[in-house]
C-alpha positions as CSV (number, residue, x, y, z in Angstrom):
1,X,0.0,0.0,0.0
2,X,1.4,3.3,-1.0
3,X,2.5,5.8,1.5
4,X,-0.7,8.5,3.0
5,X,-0.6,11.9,1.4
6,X,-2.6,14.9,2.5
7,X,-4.1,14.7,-0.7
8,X,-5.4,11.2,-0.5
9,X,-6.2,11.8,3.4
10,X,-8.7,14.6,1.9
11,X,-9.9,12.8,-1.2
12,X,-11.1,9.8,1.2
13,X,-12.8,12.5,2.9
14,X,-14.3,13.6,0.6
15,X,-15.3,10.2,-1.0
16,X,-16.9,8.9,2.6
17,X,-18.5,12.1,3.3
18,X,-20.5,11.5,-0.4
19,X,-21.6,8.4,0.4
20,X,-22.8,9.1,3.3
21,X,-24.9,11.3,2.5
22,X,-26.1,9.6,-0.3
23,X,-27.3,7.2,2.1
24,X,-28.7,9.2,4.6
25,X,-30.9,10.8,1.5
26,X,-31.9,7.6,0.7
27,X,-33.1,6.2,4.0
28,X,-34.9,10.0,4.2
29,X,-36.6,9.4,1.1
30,X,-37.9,6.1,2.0
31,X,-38.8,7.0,5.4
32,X,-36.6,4.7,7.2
33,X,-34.0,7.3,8.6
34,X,-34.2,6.6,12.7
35,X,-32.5,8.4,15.4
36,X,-29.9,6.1,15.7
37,X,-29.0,6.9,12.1
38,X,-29.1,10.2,12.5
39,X,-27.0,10.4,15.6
40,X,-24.3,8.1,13.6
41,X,-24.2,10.0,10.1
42,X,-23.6,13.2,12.3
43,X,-21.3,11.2,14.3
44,X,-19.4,9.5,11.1
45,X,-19.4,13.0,9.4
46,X,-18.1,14.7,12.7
47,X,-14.8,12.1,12.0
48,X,-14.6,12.5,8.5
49,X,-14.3,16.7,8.6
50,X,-11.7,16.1,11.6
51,X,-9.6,13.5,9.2
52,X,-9.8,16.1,6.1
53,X,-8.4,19.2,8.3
54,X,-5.4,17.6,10.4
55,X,-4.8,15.7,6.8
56,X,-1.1,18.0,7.0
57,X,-0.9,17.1,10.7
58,X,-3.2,18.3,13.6
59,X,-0.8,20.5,14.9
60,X,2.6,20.8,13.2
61,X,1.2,20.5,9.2
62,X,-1.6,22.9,10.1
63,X,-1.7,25.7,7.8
64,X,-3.0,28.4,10.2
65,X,-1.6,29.4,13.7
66,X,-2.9,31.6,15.9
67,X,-0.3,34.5,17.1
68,X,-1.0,33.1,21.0
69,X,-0.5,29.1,19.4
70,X,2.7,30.3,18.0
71,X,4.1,32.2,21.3
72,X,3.2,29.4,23.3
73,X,5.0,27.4,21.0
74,X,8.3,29.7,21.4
75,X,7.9,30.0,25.4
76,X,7.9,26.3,25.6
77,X,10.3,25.2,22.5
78,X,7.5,22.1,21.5
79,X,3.5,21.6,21.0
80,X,1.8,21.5,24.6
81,X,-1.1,19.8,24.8
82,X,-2.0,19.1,28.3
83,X,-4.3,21.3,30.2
84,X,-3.4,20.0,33.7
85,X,0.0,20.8,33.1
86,X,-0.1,24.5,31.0
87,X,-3.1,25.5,31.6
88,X,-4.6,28.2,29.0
89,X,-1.1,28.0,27.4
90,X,-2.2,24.5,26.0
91,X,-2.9,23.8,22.2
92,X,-6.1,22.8,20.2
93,X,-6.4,22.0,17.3
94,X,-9.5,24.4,16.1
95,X,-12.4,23.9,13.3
96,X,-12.5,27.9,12.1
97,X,-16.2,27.3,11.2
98,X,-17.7,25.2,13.7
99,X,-18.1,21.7,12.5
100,X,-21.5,21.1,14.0
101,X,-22.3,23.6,11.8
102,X,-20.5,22.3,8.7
103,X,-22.5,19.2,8.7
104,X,-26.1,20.9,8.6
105,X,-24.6,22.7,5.7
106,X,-23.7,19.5,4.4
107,X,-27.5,17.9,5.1
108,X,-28.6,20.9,3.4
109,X,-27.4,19.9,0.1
110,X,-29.9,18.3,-2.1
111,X,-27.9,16.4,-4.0
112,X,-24.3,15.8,-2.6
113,X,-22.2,14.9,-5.1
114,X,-18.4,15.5,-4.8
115,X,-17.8,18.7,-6.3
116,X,-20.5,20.5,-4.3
117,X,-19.2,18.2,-1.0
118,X,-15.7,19.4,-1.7
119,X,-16.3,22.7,-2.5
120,X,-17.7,23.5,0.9
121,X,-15.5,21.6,2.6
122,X,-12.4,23.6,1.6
123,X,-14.1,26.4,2.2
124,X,-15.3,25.8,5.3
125,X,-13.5,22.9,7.3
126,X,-10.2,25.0,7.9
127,X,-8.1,24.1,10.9
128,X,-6.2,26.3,12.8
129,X,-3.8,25.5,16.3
130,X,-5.3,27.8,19.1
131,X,-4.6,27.8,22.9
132,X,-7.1,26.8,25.2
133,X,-7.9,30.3,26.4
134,X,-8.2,31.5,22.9
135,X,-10.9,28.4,22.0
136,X,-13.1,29.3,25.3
137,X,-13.3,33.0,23.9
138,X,-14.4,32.0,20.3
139,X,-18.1,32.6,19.7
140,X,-20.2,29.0,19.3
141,X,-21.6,30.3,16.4
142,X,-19.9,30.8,12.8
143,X,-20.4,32.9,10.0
144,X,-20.5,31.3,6.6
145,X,-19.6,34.2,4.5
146,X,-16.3,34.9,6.4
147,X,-15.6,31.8,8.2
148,X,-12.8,33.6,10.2
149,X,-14.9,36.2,11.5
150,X,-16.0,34.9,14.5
151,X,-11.9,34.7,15.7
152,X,-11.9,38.8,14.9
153,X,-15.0,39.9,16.8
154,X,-13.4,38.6,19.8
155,X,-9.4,39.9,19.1
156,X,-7.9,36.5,18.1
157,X,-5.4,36.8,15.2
158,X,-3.7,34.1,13.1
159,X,-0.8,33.5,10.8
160,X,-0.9,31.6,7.1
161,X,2.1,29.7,8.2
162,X,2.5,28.5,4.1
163,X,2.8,32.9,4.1
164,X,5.8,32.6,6.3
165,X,7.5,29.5,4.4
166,X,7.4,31.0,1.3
167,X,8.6,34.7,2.8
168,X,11.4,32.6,4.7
């Protein structure tokens, strides 16, 4: 089997996210959709979006940064992740437009096939490595038009680090 590539990580995404909700269309259109399935397609989806955005790494291959992520980074010279042991200082991995959100979006569409899927996903399911204090500030509640705006109302800024690779 050949080695995993961001690429293929997201395609697979992609590809899983179509089918299932093809399926969960289906069972809707021939009334046998229960709670149970309902509970696991968001559930399945939930897992699918998290795959596709840490697909370049959840923390160290992640494109965007906050500027608090990245000083915690510097103060402690590695990726800290426990909360017992740094407090707000510690990093998580962050969906920039909430994903519960992202899969209504997806439920929405009337006929999911994987251009449309795709489309929205890149648009939408962006990652970005915030501390914990940062994450309890960020409104529940995301905007679809400017994903990140949520992360300005309340003073959060970020980095592109692909922005800084290529300026380096």
């Amino acid at each position: 089997m050949p080695r995993k590539t961001a690429s293929d990580e997201q395609d697979s995404a992609i590809h899983f996210l179509c089918l299932i909700l093809r399926e969960r269309k289906r069972l809707l259109e021939a009334d046998e959709y229960t709670h149970a399935h309902h509970r696991h397609v968001r559930e399945l989806c939930s897992k699918l979006l998290w795959k596709h955005s840490e697909s370049r790494g959840k923390y160290d291959g992640c494109r965007y940064w906050s500027t608090g992520a990245l000083k915690s980074r510097e103060r402690h010279k590695e990726v800290v992740q426990s909360r017992q042991k740094y407090g707000d200082d510690a990093l998580r991995h962050e969906h920039v437009f909430p994903r519960k959100e992202l899969i209504l979006k997806l439920f929405d569409l009337p006929d999911p096939q994987p251009s449309q899927v795709q489309s929205l996903v890149e648009r939408l399911n962006l990652g970005c490595v915030v501390t914990v204090s940062e994450d309890r500030k960020l409104p529940r509640k995301g905007t679809e038009p400017d994903p990140w705006d949520r992360y300005r109302v309340v003073g959060v800024s970020w980095v592109d680090r692909t922005q800084l690779a290529d300026s380096a």
